[in-house]
Each structure stands twice: as C-alpha cells, then as structure tokens.
C-alpha positions as CSV (number, residue, x, y, z in Angstrom):
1,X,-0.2,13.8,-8.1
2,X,-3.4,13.2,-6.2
3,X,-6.1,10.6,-8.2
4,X,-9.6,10.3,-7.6
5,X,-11.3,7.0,-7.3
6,X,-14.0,7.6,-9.8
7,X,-13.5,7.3,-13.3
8,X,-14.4,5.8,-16.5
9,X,-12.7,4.5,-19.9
10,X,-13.5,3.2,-23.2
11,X,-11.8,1.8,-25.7
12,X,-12.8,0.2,-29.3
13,X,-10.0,-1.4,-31.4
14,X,-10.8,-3.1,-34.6
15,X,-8.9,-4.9,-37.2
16,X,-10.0,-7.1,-40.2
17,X,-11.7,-10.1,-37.9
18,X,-11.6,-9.4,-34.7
19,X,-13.3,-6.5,-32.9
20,X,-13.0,-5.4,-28.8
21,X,-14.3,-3.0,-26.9
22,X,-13.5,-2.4,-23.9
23,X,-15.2,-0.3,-20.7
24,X,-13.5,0.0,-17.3
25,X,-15.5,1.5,-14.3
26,X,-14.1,2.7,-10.8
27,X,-15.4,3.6,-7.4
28,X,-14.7,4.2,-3.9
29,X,-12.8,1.5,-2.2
30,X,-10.3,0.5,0.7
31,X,-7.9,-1.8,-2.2
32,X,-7.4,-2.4,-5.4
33,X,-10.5,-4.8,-6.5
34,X,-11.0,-5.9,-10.1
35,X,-13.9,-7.5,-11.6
36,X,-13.6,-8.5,-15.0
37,X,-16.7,-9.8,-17.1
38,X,-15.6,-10.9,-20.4
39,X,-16.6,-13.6,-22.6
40,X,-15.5,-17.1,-21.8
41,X,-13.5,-17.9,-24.8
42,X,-11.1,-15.0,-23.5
43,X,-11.2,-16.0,-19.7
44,X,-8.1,-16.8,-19.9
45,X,-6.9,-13.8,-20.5
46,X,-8.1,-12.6,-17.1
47,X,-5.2,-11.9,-15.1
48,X,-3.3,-10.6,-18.1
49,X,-6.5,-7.8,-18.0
50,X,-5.9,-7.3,-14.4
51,X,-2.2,-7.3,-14.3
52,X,-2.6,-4.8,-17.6
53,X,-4.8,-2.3,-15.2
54,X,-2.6,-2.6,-12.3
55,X,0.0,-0.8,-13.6
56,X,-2.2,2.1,-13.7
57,X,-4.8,1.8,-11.2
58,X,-3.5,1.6,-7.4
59,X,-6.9,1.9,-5.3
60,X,-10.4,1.7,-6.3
61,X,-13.5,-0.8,-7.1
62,X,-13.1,-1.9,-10.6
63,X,-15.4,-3.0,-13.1
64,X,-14.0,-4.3,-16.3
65,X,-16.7,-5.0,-19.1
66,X,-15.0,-7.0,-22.4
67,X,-17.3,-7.8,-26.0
68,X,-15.6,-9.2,-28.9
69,X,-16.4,-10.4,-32.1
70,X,-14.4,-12.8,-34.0
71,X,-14.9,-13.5,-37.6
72,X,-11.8,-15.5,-38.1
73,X,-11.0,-18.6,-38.4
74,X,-7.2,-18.9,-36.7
75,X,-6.5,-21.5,-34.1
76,X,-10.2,-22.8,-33.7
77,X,-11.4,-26.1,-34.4
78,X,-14.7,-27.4,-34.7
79,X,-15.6,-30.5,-32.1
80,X,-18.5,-32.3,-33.1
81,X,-20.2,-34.0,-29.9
82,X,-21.2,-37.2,-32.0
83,X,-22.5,-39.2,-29.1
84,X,-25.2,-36.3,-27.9
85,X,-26.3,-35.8,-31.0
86,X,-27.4,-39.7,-31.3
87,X,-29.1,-39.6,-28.1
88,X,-31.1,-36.5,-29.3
89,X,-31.8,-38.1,-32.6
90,X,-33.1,-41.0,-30.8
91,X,-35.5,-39.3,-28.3
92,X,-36.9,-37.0,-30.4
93,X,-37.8,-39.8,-33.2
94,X,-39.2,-41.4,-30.2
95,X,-41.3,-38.8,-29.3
96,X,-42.7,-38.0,-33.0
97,X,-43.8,-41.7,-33.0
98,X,-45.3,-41.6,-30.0
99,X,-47.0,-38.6,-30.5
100,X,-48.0,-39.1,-33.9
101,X,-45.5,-36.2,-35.6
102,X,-43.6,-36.3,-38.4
103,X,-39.7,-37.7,-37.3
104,X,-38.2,-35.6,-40.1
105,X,-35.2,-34.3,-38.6
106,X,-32.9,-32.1,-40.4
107,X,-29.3,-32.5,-39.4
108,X,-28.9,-28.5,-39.4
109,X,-31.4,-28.5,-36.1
110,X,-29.6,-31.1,-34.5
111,X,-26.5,-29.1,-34.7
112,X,-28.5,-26.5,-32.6
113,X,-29.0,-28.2,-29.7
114,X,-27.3,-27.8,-26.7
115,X,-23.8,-29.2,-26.5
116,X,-23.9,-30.7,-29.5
117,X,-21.5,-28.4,-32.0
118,X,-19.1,-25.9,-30.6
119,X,-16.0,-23.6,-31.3
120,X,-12.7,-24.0,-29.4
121,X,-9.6,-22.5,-29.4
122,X,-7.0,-24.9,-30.1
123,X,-4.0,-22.9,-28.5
124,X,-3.5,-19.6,-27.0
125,X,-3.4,-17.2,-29.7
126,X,-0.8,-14.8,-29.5
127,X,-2.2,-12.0,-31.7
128,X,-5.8,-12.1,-29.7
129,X,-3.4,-11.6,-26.4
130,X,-1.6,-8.7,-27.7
131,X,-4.8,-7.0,-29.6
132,X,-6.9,-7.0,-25.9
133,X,-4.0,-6.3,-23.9
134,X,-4.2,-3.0,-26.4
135,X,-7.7,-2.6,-25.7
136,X,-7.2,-2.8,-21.9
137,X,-4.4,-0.4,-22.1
138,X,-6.2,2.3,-23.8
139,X,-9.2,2.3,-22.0
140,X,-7.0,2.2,-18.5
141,X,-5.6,5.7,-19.8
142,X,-8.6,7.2,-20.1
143,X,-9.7,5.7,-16.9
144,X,-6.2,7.3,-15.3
145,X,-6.7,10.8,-17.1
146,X,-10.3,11.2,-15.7
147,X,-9.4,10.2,-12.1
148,X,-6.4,12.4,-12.0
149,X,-8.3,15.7,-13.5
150,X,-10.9,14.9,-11.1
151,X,-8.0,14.4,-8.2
152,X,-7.2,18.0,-9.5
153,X,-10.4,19.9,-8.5
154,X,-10.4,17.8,-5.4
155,X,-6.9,19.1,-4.7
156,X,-8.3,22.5,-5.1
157,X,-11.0,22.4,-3.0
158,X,-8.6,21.1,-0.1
159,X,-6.1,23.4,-0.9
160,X,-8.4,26.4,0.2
161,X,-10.0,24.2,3.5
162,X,-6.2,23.8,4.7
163,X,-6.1,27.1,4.6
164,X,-9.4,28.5,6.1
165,X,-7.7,25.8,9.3
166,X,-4.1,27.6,9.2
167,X,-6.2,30.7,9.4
168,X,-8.0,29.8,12.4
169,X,-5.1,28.2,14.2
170,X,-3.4,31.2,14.0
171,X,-6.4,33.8,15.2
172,X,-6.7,30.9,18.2
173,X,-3.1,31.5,18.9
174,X,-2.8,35.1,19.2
175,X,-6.4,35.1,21.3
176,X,-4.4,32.3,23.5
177,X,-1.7,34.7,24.0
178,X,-4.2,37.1,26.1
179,X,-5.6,34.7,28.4
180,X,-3.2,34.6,30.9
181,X,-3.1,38.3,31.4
182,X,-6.5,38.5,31.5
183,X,-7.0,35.8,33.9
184,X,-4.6,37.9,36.3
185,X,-6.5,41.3,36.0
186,X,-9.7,39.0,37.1
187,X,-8.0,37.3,39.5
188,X,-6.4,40.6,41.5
189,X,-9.6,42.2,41.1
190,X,-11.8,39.0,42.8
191,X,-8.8,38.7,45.6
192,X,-9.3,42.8,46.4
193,X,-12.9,42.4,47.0
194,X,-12.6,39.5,49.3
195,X,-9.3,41.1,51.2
196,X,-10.9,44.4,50.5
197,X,-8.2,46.7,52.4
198,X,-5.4,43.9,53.2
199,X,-2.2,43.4,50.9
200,X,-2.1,40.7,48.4
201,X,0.1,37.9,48.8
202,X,2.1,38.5,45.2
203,X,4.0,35.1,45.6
204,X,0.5,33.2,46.3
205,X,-1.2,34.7,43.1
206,X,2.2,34.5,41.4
207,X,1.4,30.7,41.6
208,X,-1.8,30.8,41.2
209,X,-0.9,32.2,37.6
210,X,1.7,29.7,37.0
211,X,-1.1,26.6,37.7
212,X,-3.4,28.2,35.3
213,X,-1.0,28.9,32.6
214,X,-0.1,25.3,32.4
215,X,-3.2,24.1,32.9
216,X,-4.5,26.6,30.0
217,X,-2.0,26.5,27.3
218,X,-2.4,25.8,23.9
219,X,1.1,26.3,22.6
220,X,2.2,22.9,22.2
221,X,-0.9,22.2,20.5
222,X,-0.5,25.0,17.9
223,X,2.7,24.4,17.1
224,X,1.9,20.5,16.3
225,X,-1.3,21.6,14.2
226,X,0.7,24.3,12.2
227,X,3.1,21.0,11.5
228,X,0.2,18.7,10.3
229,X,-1.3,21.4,8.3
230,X,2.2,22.1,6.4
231,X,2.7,18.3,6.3
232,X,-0.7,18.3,5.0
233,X,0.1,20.4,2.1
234,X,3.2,18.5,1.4
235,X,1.4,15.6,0.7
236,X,-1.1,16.6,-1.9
237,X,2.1,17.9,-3.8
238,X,4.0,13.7,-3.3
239,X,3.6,11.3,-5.9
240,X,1.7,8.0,-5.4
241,X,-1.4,6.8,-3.5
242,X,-1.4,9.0,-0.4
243,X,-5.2,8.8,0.9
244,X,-4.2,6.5,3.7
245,X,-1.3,8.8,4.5
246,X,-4.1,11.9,4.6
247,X,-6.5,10.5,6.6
248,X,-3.7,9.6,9.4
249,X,-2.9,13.1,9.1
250,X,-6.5,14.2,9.9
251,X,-6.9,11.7,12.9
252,X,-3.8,13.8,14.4
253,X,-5.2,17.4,13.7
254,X,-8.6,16.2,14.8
255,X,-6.6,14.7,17.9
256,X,-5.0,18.0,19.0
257,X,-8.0,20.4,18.3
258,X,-10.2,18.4,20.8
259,X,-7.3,19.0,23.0
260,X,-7.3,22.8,22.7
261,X,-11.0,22.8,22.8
262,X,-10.9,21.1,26.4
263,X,-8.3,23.5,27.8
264,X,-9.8,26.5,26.0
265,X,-11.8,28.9,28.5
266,X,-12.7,31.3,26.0
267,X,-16.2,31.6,23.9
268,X,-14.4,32.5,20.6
269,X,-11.6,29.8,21.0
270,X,-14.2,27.3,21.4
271,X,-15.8,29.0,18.3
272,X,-12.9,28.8,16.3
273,X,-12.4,25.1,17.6
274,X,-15.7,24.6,16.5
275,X,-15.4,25.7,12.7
276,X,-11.8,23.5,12.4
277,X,-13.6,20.3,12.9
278,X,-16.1,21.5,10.9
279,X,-13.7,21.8,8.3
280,X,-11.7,18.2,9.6
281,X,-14.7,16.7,8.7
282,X,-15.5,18.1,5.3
283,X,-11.8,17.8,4.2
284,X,-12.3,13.9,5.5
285,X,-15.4,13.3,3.2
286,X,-13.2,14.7,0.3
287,X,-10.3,12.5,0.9
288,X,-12.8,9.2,1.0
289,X,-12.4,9.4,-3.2
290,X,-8.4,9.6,-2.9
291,X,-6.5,7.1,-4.4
C-alpha cells in the first residue's frame, strides 16, 4: 500500500507519577531521518525512540518532540555539589562586605544556584523504558494511519493520470498506423508531377517507403510504454516503499515518449506527445511525497 511522507501523531499516556506526550512530525525526504528532542534525563532512551519508529516509518524527515513529568521518586538520588556551594557561599559573603549588604544567606538560595543541587537517575529504569516506548508506539500509528489515507488519495489521483497516458498512447498508435500510407499517396503524387507523363519506378519508391517506415515508426516505442504504464499500475497495488521504484519507472516512459516525439511527423502526434509529458511531469511531483 502506497504511504505519503507527510503526516502527524500524538500521543498522551499518563499513570500515577509519570506523564509523556508525545508528537511525531514527517516530511519529504530522500531516507529515513529522525530527530528526536526530548529531555535530557530520557536521552538515553534515544535510539530505543528511533528504533521504536523504524518499525513503522521507512522514508521521510522526522521530527520527534518528547515532554514528561515525573512526580516520583524511584531510582533517583539527590547529589549535593558540596564544594560549589562553598565557593558560592564565600564570594557572595565577600561581595555583601564589600559592598556594604547584608551577608544573610539562606541555605534554600544556595541550593538554587547553578550546579549546586540536582536529580539523577541512579539506574536505567525499566518501567520509564516500557511507558515511552508506549508513548512512541502510539503516536507512530497515528503517524502511519495519516500517511497511508493520504497515500490513498494520492493513489487516486495517479490512478486516473495513468490512465489519461494509456489513453493517449493508444490514439498515437492508431494515428501511427496511417502514416505510412499516407506518406505513399504524397509521395506518388509529388513523383507524377516531377515525371509528369513517364512511368514510376515501383521498386525505387517501394524503398523509398521501406526507409521511411523505419525511420518513422513508433511501434517499438508503444509497445514499451504500454509495458511501463501496466507496470506502473502494478506497483501502486505492491507492498512496501516503492517511490524510488516509480520514479525509475517515469524516467523510462519519459525516455521513450521523447523518442516518439522525435520520429513523429505528424501535428497531432506531437500534440499528443506533448500532453504525456505534461502528465509525466505532474504524476512526478505526486510521487515526490511517496514513501
């Protein structure tokens, strides 16, 4: 099933202490790219996020935004940076006295200062792992669903360009078949006026025809297009990432309709040439947001 690259999930999981929420961003791009900006008493959970989203997400920029809120007390441990807070003590009693303030520190606005208390995890804690992975894991489903009902109108809308191409293939080929026997009306007419009453050399202009016809034909061309254009289809009906596979597939039918565009002689092949590029080109724009 055909994904888009654009999409968005959320996810908010709480339980008594510990809340997450979770919002995952995607956009256009070549690879599978994930940012992840969560805070830092979780950064090690990073690649466990980005592994988590991998088994959903195959292509696309992605931007992972993490908060969380932890009430409780498991598996932290206060440190107490002793030695800092002496040295602030000790400057800032010697700037009261030499600026003639009151050196009446309270111990509670030492603790403020930078450094000087913080909060650590003493091991990795098992539950927090399992409780984000959670978080992750919802809101890359909803990321997932959003890109593939998207890849569904897309699919749509390519579905009936494909077409509108086959279409046009197939009134080229039939105008194609005329050509030659066109070209040898003209040609026996131009070769009576010049010879006026003399015979025509049959076997001279028989040649003459055969020279053109290769030179003009289209056949091998047609037949290669109709067999991108059902390979085409075939595709946006496979499984997995296929937006490299597609735009291959364009480069080909773009490859043989310049062919028949130089070898057609006729205004309305040209015209028809014309409005499959046109269409090459719009399908191409579509398929930049394919996963």
């Amino acid at each position: 099933m055909i994904k888009s690259m654009t999409g968005y999930g959320k996810s908010n999981i709480t339980n008594e202490t510990r809340q997450y929420q979770v919002e995952i961003k995607s956009v256009n791009h070549r690879y599978l790219d994930i940012s992840v900006k969560m805070p830092r008493t979780l950064s090690y959970l990073e690649e466990e996020v980005k592994r988590e989203i991998s088994q959903y997400i195959k292509r696309g920029k992605i931007e992972v935004f993490i908060t969380f809120n932890d009430s409780s007390t498991e598996g932290k441990q206060i440190i107490l940076n002793k030695e800092l807070a002496k040295i602030y003590i000790k400057e800032l009693k010697e700037l009261a006295s030499e600026e003639g303030l009151l050196s009446d520190i309270q111990v509670t606005e030492i603790s403020k200062l930078p450094e000087v208390l913080k909060i650590e995890n003493q091991q990795e804690n098992e539950s927090l792992k399992n409780e984000l992975i959670q978080a992750v894991s919802v809101a890359s489903q909803e990321l997932a669903s959003m890109r593939e009902i998207e890849g569904n109108k897309i699919v749509e809308d390519l579905i009936q360009r494909i077409e509108e191409i086959g279409t046009k293939v197939r009134k080229i080929s039939a105008i194609s078949t005329g050509l030659i026997e066109e070209y040898v009306v003209k040609l026996k007419g131009r070769i009576k006026l010049l010879l006026q009453d003399q015979e025509i050399d049959e076997a001279r202009l028989a040649q003459e025809v055969v020279i053109y016809a290769d030179k003009c034909s289209i056949e091998e061309e047609v037949t290669r297009l109709e067999s991108h254009i059902l390979q085409f289809k075939q595709l946006l009906n496979s499984e997995g990432a296929i937006g490299k596979k597609i735009d291959f597939m364009l480069q080909e039918m773009n490859r043989e309709t310049n062919t028949i565009g130089s070898k057609a002689n006729n205004l309305e092949i040209t015209n028809g040439v014309i409005d499959i590029k046109t269409q090459l080109e719009n399908i191409r724009e579509q398929i930049q947001n394919i996963e």
